[in-house]
N, C-alpha and C positions, 0 to 999 in steps of 0.2 A: 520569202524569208531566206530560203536559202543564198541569193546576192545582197541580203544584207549580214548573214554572216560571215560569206565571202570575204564581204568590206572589210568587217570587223576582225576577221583575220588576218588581215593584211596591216591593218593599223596595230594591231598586238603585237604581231611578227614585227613589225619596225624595231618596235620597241623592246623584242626579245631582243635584236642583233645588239643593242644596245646592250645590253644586259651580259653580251656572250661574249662582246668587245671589253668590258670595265669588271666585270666580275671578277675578273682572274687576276686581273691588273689591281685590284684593291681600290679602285675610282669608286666616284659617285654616279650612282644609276640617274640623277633628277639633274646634278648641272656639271660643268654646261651644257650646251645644247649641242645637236648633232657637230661633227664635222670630219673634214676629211683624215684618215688615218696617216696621210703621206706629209700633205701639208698645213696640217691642221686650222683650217680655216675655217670656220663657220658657214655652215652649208644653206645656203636658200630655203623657206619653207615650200617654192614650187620645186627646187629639185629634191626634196624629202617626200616626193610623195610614192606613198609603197606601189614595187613594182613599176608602173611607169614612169618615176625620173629614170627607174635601171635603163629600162629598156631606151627613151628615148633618148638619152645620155651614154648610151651603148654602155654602158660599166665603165663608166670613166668620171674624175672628177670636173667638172667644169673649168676652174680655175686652172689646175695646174697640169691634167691632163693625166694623171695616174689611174691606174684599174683597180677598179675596187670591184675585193672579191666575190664570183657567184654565191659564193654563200650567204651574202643578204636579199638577194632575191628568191633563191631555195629556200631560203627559216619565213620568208612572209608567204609564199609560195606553199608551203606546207603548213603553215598556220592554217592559214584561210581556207584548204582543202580537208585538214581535220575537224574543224568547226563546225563547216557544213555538214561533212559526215556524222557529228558526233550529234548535232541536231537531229539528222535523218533519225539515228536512234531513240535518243531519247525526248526529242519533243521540246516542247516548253516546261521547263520542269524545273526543279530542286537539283536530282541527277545529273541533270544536264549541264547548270552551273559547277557542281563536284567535279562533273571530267573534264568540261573546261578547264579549271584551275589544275587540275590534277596531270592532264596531255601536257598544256602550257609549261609548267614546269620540266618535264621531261624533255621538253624540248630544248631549255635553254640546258637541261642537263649533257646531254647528249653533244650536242655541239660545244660546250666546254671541253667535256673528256677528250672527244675525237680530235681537238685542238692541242688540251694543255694536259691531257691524262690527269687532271681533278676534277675532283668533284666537292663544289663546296660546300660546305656543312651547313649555309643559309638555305641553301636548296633543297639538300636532303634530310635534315634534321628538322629546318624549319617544313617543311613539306608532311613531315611527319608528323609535327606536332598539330599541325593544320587537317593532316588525314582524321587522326582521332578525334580532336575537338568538333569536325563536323559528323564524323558518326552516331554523334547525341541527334543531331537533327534529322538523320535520313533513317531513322527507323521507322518500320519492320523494317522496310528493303535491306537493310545492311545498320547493324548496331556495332556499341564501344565492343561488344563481346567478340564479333567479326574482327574488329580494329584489331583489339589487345590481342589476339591469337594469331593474325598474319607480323604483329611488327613482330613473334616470339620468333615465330618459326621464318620470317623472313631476315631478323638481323643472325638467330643464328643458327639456321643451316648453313651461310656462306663461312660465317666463324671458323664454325667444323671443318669447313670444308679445308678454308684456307689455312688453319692451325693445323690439320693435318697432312695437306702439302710440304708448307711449311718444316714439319716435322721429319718430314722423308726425304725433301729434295732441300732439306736445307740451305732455302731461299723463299725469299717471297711470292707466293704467284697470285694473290690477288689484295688488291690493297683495302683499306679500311672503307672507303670511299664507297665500293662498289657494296662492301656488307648495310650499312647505313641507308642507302639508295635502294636495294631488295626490302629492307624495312620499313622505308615509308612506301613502297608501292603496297607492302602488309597491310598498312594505314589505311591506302583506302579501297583498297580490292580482296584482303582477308587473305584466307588458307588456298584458297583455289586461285585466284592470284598470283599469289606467289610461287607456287609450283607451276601453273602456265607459264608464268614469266621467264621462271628460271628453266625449264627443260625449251622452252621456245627459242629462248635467248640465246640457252648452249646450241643448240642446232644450228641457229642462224648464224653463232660466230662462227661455229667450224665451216660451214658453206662458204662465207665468205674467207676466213683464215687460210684455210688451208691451202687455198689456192694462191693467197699473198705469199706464203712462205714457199711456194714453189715457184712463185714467180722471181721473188727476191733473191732465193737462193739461200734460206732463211732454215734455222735450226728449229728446234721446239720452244728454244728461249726467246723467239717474235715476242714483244709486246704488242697486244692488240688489245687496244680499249673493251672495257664487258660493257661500261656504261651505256652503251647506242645500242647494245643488242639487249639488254636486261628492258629498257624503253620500249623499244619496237614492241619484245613482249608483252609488255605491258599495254602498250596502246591497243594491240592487237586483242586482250582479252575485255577492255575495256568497250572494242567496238563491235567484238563478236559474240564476249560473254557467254554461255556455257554450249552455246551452239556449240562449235570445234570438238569441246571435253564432248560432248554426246554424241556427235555425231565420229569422232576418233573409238569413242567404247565402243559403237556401232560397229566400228568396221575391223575389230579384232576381237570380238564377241561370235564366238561360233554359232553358227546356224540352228 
């Protein structure tokens, strides 16, 4: 089972880069059909096939000889490797569909932002609307009551947060985008969710931030996308689940 969700991650992920390609761009996700970003020619179905046309086509397009970027073989690449893992967890299941749809999204979230710093509101809104309408069906495990109380505190704690940035350094520091996208992760991961998400997310962008802006030579006013680390978070509670939150009280819980 596990190389057949492999597979199936791989054929998703195709289909995500498609998704990460024409999204931002206002295209259609269904036609036309693949082709090259350079010379746009309509690409072969034997060299669309995920990960090995990349590989045996070195990253290159056949016809006209341009590189196409690793990040289509990374998003199928990491498809197929969270599929499998997300299986390992939850089995064959109901759940198990939910974090598929739930990862998959986040993924093509993520690679937007880190690209184009947006985040579309088909992804995050619709994502949201998609969190709660399936929390009618995964109860006990997780009901609309979990739903409605992570999208509260998920759209607005960033609100607060960012209205009151806002308010003191009289500028922007986090755009709409990223409060919307903490909201639907609300949707299908609730209160603990969303606080994982978000203190995992903040750690993980200052790990990597900070060292970009001492690289660059870069002030406090760096933009760095929240989007890809608000994800990470998220995937991360999705795959670990309250392990971490127990086993963290654990280890600052006096003896």
């Amino acid at each position: 089972m596990d190389l057949l969700f492999f597979v199936l991650g791989t054929v998703i992920g195709s289909f995500l880069n498609v998704c990460i390609y024409r999204l931002p761009r206002e295209k259609s996700i269904v036609s036309p059909g693949s082709s090259c970003p350079l010379c746009e020619k309509p690409i072969a179905f034997y060299d669309n096939i995920p990960l090995l046309s990349y590989l045996i086509l070195r990253g290159k397009c056949r016809r006209c000889g341009a590189k196409i970027s690793i990040r289509y073989a990374a998003v199928e690449l990491l498809t197929a490797l969270l599929y499998v893992a997300l299986y390992n967890v939850f089995g064959l299941s109901l759940e198990l569909a939910v974090a598929v749809l739930f990862v998959t999204v986040l993924i093509v979230v993520s690679f937007i932002d880190l690209e184009f710093r947006i985040i579309p509101d088909i992804l995050s809104l619709g994502g949201l609307l998609a969190g709660a309408g399936l929390s009618f069906l995964r109860m006990p495990v997780f009901s609309y009551v979990d739903a409605f109380w992570g999208i509260m505190l998920g759209g607005g704690v960033l609100w607060v947060i960012a209205f009151t940035y806002e308010l003191l350094r009289k500028r922007e520091g986090m755009g709409g985008g990223d409060i919307k996208l903490l909201a639907m992760i609300g949707s299908f991961c609730g209160i603990k969710g969303v606080l994982f998400s978000l203190v995992s997310g903040s750690l993980l962008g200052s790990l990597v931030g900070i060292p970009l802006m001492i690289i660059k030579h870069a002030d406090t006013k760096y933009a760095l996308p929240f989007g890809p680390f608000l994800s990470l978070g998220a995937a991360l509670y999705v795959l670990t689940g309250d392990r971490v939150i127990y086993a963290f009280i654990n280890a600052i819980s006096p003896r």
